[in-house]
C-alpha positions as CSV (number, residue, x, y, z in Angstrom):
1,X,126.2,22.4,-48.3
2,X,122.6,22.6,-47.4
3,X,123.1,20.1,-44.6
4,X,125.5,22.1,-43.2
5,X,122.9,24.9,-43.3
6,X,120.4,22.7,-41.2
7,X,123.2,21.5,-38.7
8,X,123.8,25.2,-37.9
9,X,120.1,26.2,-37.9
10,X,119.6,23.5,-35.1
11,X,122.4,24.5,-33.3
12,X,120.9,28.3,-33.2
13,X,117.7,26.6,-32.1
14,X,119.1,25.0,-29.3
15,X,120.9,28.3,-28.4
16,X,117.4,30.1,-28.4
17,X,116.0,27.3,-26.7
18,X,118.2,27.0,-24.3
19,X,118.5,31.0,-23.6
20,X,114.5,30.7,-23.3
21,X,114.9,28.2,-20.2
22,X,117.3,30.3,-18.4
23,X,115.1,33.1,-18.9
24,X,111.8,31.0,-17.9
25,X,114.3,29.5,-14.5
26,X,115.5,32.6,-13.2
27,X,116.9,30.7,-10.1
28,X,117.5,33.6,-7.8
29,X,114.6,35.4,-8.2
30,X,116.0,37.7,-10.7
31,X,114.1,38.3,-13.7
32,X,114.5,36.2,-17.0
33,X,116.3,39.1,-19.3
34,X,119.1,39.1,-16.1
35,X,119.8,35.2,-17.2
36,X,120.1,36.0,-20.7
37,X,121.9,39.3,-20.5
38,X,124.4,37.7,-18.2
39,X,124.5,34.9,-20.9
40,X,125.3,37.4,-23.7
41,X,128.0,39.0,-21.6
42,X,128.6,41.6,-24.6
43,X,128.4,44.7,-22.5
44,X,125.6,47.0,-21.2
45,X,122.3,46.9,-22.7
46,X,121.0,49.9,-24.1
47,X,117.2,51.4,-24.2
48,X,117.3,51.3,-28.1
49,X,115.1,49.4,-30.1
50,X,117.7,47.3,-32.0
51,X,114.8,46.7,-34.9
52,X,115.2,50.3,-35.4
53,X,118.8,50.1,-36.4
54,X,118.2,48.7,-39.7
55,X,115.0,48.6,-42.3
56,X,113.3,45.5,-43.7
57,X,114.7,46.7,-47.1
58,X,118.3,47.3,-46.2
59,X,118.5,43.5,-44.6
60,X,116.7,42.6,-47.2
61,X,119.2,44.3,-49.6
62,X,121.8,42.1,-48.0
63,X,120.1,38.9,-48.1
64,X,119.3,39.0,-51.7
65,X,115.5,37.9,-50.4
66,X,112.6,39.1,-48.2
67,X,113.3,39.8,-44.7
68,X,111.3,41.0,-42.2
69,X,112.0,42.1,-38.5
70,X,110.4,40.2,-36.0
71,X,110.5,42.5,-32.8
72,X,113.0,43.5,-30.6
73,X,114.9,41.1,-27.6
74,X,117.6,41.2,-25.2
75,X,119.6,39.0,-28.1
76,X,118.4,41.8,-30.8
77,X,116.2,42.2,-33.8
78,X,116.2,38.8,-35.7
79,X,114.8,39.2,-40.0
80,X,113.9,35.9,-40.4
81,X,111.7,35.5,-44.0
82,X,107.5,36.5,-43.8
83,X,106.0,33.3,-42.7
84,X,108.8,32.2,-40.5
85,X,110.2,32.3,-37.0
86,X,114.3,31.8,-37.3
87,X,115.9,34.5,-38.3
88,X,118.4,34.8,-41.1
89,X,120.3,37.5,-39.9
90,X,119.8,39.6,-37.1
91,X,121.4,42.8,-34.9
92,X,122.1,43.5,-31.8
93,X,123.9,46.6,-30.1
94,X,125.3,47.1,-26.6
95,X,127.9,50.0,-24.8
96,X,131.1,48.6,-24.1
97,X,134.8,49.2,-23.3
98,X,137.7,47.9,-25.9
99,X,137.8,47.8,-29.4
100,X,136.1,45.1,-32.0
101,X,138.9,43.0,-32.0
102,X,138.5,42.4,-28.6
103,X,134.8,42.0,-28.8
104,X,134.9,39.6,-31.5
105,X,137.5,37.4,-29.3
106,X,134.8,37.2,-26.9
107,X,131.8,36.1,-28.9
108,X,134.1,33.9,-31.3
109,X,137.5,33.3,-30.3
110,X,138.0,30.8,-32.7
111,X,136.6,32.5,-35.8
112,X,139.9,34.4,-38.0
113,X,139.1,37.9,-37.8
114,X,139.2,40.1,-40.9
115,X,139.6,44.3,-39.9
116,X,137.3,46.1,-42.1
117,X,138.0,49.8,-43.0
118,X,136.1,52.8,-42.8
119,X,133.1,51.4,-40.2
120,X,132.7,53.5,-37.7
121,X,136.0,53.6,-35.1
122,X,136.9,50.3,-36.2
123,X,135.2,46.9,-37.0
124,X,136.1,43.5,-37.8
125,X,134.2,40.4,-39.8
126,X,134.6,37.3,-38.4
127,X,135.0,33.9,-40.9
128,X,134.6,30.2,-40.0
129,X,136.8,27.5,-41.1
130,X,134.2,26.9,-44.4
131,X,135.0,30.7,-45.6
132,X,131.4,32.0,-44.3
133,X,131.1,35.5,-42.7
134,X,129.3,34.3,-39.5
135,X,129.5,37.8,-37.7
136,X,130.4,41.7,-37.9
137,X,131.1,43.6,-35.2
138,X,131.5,47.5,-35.5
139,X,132.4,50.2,-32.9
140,X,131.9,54.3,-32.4
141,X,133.0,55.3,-29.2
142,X,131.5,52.7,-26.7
143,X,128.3,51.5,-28.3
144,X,129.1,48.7,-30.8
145,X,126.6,46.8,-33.3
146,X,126.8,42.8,-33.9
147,X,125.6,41.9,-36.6
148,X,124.6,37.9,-37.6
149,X,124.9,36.5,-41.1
150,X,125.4,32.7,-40.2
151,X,122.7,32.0,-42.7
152,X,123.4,34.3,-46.1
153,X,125.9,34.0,-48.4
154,X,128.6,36.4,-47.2
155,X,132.4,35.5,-47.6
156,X,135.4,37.3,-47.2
157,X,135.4,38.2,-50.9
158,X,132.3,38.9,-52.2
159,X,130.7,42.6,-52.5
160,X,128.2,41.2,-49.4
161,X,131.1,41.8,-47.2
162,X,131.8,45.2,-48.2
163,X,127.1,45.6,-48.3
164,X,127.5,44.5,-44.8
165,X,129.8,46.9,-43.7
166,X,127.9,49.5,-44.9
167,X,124.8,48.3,-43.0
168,X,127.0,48.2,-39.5
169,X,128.1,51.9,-40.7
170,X,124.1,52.8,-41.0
171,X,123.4,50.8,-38.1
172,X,125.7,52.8,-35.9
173,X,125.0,56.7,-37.4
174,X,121.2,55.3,-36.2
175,X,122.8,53.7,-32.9
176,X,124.5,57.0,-32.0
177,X,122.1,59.5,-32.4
178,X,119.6,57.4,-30.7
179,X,121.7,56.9,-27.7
């Protein structure tokens, strides 16, 4: 299992990297957070410190080990652990139209979706093939959190599913009253 760890940790990498080099391009003359925002095409972005959304404690909660946000982006807050630079989970909220369901078939369409109950309007986890909970997605009204937990231990049946809920549910009572 832990190579499987390591491919996905270089794929992410090469994500970032290659997000970077748009960024860095530009092409038109438009600014670097244009490339990547277009490249995220998950909605508007919003003036709200996504790093503000959750606490070091609360990821960290989560995780089951140390965590610490390392600033704000236009891809969100990545927590990766003190010392390092590739985040283990990270967060990211937008405004957009739909529901979660439909937001989770455009970042993942090939991930099965799981409805989760009682986040916000509505919110769905979304599972590779392997049983891991790569992504959460939870909604109130039109803003919307995405959470990342490629690299913890979260499946559709452990209690880190239901822990992870809960954060989106703080994440959005913090989203909402910040918006």
């Amino acid at each position: 299992m832990p190579e499987m760890k390591i491919t996905r940790r270089w794929a992410v990498a090469l994500a970032v990297a290659a997000m970077a080099t748009l960024g860095a391009c530009g092409g038109d003359g438009g600014s670097g957070s244009d490339a990547v925002d277009e490249a995220l095409e998950g909605g508007s972005t919003l003036e709200v410190d996504n790093c503000t959304l959750l606490t070091n404690e609360e990821v960290s909660s989560l995780a089951g080990f140390a965590l610490e946000s390392s600033g704000d982006s236009p891809m969100g807050c990545a927590y990766p652990q003190p010392g390092e630079v590739m985040g283990e989970f990270s967060i990211r909220s937008y405004r957009g139209s739909g529901d979660a369901t439909a937001a989770a078939a455009e970042l993942a369409p090939s991930l099965q979706v799981i409805p989760l109950s009682g986040v916000g309007d509505d919110a769905v986890a979304l599972s590779d093939s392997d049983g891991s909970v790569n992504f959460l997605i939870a909604r109130k009204g039109d803003l919307f959190v995405e959470l990342v937990m490629t690299f913890l231990d979260v499946t559709p049946e452990s209690p880190s599913l239901d822990q992870a809920g809960q954060l989106a549910s703080t994440a959005l009572g913090r989203l909402v009253e910040a918006a």
